[in-house]
SEDRENMI-661108 format. One record per residue: residue number from 1; residue in one letter; z, x, y of N, C-alpha, C in turn. Coordinates in nm, 4 decimals, always signed. Atoms other than C-alpha are relative to their C-alpha. Example, Ala and Ser with C-alpha at 12.3 -4.5 7.8 and 13.67 -1.06 7.14 Angstrom:
// SEDRENMI-661108
NODE_1_a_+0.0000_+0.0890_-0.1190_+0.7800_+1.2300_-0.4500_+0.0000_+0.0900_+0.1200 .
NODE_2_s_-0.0060_-0.0820_-0.1190_+0.7140_+1.3670_-0.1060_+0.0730_-0.0770_+0.1090 .
// end
This chain:
// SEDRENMI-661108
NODE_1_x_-0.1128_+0.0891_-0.0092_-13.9766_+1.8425_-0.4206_-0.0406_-0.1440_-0.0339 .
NODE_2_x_+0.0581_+0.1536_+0.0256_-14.1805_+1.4872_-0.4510_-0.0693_+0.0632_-0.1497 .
NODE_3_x_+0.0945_-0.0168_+0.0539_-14.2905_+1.4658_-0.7816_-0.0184_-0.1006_-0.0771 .
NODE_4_x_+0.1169_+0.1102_+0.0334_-14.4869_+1.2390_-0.9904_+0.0604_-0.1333_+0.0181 .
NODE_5_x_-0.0482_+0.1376_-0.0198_-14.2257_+0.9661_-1.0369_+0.0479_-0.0423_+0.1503 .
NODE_6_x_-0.0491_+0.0335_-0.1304_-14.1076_+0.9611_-0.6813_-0.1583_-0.0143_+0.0851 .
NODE_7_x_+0.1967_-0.0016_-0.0081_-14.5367_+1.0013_-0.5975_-0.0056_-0.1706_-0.0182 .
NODE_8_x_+0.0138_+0.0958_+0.0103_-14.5544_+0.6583_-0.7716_+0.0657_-0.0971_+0.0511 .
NODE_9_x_-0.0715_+0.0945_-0.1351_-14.2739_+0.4843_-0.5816_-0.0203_-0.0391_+0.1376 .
NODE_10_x_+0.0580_+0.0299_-0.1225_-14.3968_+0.5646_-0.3096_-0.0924_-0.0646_+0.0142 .
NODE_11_x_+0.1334_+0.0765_-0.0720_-14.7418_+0.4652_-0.3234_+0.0200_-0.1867_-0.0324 .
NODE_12_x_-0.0233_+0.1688_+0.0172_-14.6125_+0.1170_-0.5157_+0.0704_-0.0518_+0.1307 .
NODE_13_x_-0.0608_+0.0931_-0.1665_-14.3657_+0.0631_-0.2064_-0.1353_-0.0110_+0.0778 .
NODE_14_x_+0.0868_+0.0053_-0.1051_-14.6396_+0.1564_+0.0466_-0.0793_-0.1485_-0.0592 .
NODE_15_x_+0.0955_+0.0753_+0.0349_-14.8824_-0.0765_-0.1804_+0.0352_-0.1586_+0.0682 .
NODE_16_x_-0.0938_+0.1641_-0.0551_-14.6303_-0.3659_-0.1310_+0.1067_-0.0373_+0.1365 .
NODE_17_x_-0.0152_+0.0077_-0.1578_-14.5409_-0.3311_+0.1980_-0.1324_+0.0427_+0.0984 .
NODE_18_x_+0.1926_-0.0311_-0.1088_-14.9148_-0.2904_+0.3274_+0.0234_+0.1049_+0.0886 .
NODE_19_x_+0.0256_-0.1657_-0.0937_-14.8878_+0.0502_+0.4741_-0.0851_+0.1084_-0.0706 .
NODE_20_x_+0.0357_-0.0803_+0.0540_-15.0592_+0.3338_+0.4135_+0.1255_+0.0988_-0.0701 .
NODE_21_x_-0.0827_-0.1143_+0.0141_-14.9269_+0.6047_+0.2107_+0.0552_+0.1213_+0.0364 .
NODE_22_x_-0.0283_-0.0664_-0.1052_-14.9462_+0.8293_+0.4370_+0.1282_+0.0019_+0.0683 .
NODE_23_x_-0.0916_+0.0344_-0.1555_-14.6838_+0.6447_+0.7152_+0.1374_+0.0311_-0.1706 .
NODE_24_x_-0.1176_+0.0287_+0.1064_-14.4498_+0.6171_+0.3654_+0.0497_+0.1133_-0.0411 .
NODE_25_x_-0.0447_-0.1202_+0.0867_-14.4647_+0.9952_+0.2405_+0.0788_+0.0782_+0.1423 .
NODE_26_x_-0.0587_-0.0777_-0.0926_-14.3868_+1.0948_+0.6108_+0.1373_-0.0666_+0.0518 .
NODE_27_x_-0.1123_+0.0603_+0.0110_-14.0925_+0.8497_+0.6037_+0.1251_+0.0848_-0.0881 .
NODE_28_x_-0.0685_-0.0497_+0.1033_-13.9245_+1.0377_+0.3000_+0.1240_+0.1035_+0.0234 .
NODE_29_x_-0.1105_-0.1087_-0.0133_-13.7586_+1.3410_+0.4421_+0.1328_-0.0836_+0.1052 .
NODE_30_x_-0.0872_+0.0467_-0.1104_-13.5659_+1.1120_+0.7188_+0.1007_-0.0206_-0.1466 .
NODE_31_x_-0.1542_+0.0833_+0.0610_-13.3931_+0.9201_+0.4144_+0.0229_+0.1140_-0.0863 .
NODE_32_x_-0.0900_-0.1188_+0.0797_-13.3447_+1.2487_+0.1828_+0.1113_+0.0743_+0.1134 .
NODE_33_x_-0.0795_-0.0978_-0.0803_-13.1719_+1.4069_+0.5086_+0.1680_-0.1043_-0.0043 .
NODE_34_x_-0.1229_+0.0561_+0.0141_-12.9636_+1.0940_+0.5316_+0.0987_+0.0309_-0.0824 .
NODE_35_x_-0.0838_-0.0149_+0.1646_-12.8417_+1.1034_+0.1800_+0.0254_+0.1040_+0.0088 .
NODE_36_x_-0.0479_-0.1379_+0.0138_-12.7624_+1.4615_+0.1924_+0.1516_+0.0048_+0.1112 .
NODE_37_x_-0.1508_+0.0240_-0.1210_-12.5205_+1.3886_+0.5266_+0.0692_-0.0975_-0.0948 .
NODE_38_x_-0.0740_+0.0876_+0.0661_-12.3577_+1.1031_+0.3472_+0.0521_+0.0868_-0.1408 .
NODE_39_x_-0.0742_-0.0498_+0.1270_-12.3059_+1.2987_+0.0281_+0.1476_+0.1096_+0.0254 .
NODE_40_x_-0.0899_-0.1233_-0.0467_-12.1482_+1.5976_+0.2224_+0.1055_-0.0237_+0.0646 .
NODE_41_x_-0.1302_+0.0372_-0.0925_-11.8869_+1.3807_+0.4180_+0.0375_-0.0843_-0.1202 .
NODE_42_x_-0.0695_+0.0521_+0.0732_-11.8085_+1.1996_+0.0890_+0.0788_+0.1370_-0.0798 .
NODE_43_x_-0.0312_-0.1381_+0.0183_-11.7598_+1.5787_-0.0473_+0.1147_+0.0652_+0.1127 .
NODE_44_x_-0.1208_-0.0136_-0.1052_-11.5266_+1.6375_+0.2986_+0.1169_-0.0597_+0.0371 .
NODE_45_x_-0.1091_+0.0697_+0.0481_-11.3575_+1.3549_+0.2971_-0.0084_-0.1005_-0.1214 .
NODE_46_x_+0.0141_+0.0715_+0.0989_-11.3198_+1.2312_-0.0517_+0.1227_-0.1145_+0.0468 .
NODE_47_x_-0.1136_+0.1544_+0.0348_-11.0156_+0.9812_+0.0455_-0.1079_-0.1181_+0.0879 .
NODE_48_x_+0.0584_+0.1094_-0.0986_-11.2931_+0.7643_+0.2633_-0.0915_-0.0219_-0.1732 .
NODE_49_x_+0.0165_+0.0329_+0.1277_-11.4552_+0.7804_-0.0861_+0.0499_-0.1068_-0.0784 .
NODE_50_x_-0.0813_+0.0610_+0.0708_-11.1880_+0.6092_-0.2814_+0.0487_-0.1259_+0.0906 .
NODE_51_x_-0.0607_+0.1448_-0.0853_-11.1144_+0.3740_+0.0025_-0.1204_-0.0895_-0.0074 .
NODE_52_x_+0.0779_+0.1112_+0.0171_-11.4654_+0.2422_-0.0133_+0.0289_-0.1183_-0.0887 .
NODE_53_x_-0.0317_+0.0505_+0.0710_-11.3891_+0.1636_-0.3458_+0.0868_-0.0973_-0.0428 .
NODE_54_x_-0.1132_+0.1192_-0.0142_-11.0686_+0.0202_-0.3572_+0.0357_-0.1323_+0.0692 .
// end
């Protein structure tokens, strides 16, 4: 699932936020889980969708 270009984001964030890469790759699944909830309630309710927008 991580692969090379998302590999290099990471380690550049980590680089430039002085962390290891480590604390950064075990960060990753929290915000893919987010984004997956957020996609699936824009998918449930699409009119909160269109209201962002508008």
């Amino acid at each position: 699932m991580i692969t090379p270009p998302v590999c290099v984001g990471i380690y550049t964030a980590a680089g430039v936020a002085k962390e290891s890469p480590e604390k950064a790759i075990r960060d990753v699944p929290r915000f893919v889980a987010v984004g997956i909830i957020f996609g699936l309630l824009m998918i449930v309710f699409p009119q909160a969708a269109t209201w962002l927008l508008g």
